[in-house]
C-alpha positions in Angstrom: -99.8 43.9 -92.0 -101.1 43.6 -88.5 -97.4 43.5 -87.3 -96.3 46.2 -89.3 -99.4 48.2 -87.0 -98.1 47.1 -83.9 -94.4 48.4 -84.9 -95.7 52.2 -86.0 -97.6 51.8 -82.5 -95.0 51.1 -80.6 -92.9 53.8 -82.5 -95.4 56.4 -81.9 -95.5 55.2 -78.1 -92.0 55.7 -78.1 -91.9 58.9 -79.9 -94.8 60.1 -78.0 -92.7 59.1 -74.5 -89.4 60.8 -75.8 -91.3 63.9 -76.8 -92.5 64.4 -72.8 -89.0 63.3 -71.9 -87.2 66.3 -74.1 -90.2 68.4 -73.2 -89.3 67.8 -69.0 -85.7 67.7 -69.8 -86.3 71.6 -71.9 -88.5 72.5 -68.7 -85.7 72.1 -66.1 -82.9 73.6 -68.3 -85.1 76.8 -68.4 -85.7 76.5 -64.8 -81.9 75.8 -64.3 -80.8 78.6 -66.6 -83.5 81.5 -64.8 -82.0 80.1 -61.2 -78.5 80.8 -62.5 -79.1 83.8 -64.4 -81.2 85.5 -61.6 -79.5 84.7 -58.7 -79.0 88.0 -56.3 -74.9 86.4 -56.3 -72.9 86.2 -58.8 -72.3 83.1 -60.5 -69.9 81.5 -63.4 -68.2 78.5 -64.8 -64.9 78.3 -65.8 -63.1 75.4 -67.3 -60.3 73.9 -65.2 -57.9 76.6 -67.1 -59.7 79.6 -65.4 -61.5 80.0 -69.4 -65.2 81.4 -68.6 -67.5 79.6 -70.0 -70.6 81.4 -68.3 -72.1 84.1 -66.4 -75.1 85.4 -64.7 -75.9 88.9 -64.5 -75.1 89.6 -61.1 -71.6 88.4 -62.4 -72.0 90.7 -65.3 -73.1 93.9 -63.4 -70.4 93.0 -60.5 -67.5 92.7 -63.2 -69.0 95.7 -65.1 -68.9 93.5 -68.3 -71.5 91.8 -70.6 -70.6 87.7 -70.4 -70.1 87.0 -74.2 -67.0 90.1 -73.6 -65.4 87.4 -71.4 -66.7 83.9 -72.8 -63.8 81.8 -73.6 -61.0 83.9 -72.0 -58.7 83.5 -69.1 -59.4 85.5 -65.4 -55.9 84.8 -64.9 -55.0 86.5 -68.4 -58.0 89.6 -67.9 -55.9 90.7 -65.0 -59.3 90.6 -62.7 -56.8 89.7 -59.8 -53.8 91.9 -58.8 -50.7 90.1 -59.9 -49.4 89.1 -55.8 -53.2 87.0 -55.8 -52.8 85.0 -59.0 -50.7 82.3 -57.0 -53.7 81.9 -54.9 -56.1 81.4 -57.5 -53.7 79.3 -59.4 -53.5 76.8 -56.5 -57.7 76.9 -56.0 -58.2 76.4 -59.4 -55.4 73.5 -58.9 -57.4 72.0 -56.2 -60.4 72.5 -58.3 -59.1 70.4 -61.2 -58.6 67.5 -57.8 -61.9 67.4 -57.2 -62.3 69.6 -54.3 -64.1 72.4 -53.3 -62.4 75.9 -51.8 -63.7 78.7 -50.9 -65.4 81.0 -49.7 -61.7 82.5 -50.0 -61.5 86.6 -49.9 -59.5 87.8 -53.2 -59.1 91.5 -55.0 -61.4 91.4 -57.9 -60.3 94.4 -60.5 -63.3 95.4 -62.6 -63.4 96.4 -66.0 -64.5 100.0 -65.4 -61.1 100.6 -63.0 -62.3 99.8 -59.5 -61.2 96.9 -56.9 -64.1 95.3 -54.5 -63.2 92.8 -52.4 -64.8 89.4 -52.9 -65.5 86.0 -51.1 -65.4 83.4 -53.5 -66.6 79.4 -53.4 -65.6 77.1 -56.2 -67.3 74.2 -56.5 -66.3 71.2 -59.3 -69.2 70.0 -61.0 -69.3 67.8 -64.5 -71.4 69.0 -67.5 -71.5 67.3 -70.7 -68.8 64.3 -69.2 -66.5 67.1 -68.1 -65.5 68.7 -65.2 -65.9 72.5 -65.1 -66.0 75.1 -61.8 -68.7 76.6 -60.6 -67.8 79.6 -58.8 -69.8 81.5 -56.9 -68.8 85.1 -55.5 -69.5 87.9 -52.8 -68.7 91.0 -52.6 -67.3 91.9 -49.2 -65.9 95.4 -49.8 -68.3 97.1 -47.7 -68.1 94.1 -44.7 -64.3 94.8 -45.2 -64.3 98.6 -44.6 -67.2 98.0 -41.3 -64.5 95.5 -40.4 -61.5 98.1 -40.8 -63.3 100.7 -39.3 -64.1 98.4 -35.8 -60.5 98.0 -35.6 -59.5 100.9 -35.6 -62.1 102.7 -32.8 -61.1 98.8 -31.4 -57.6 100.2 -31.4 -59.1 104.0 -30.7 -60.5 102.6 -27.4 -57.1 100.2 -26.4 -55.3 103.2 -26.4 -57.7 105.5 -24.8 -58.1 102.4 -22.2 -54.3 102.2 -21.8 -53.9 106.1 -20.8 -56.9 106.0 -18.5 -55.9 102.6 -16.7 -52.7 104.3 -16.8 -53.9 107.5 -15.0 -56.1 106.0 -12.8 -53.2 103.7 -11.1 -51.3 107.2 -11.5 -54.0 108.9 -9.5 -53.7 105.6 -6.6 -49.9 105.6 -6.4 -50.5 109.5 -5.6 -53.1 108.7 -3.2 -51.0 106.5 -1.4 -48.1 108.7 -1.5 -50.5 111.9 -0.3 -51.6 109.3 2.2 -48.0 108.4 3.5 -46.7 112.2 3.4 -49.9 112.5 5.7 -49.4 110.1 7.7 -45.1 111.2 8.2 -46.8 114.4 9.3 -49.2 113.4 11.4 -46.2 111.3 13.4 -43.9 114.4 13.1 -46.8 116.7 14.7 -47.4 114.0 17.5 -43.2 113.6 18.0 -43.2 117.8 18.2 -45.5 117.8 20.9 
């Protein structure tokens, strides 16, 4: 009897133990899950065949789509890159499935409401559940890109505008000396006249 005791003890020691285990374990999926889903980037995993698995909702409001509308499908088949990228992505997701991380790469993300931002990506292997899945984790860059575009071009505003005046300005000294030697010829024809 008295050993039969000391087994439900035990068993209700190791019950008790494995309830503050699954109780620590449910406390950092929530924090895990409200880092993920609230992060000011977008996030999302993907199996190793570019299937989403998950997204936050940056992801969601960046893609213009709820996650469960893409759960389980393709980015390669949603056409959410322009057809000349897919190589690209193809050979990340390639390196991916390796073991190695890429990124941040810049791609042409097509949303579901029609438009195209341009994005910064990092994909990043990780294993959940004994398998390895990517976690990906974007920026979009359309606004950088168009700050970017728009330096170059008063860059290329101010080359030219930097050629012409250079350009006039050694115009203006090859005149100079030339006004200087026409001077100077009459100067020497004045003295020769005298």
């Amino acid at each position: 009897m008295a050993e039969q005791k000391d087994k439900i003890k035990a068993l209700k020691k190791k019950i008790d133990f494995l309830k503050k285990e699954n109780k620590k374990l449910n406390e950092l999926k929530e924090r895990f899950k409200a880092v993920f889903d609230f992060a000011p980037d977008p996030y999302y995993l993907s199996d190793l065949k570019g299937n989403f698995i998950d997204g936050n909702k940056a992801a969601e409001k960046m893609i213009g789509a709820k996650k469960e509308k893409l759960t389980g499908k393709s980015f390669l088949k949603l056409k959410m890159l322009p057809a000349e990228e897919l190589p690209k992505a193809v050979s990340l997701l390639a390196k991916n499935a390796l073991g190695m991380k890429t990124g941040p790469e810049e791609l042409t993300l097509n949303t579901i409401d029609g438009r195209k931002i341009q994005v910064e990506a990092s994909n990043y292997p990780i294993k959940l559940g004994g398998r390895t899945v990517v976690l990906g984790i974007v920026r979009d860059i359309t606004e950088r890109k168009k700050r970017e575009e728009e330096l170059r071009l008063k860059n290329d505003e101010l080359k030219k505008f930097n050629k012409i005046a250079v350009g006039r300005e050694l115009k203006m000294i090859e005149l100079k000396k030339k006004v200087e030697a026409l001077e100077k010829q009459i100067s020497e024809l004045k003295k020769n006249n005298k």
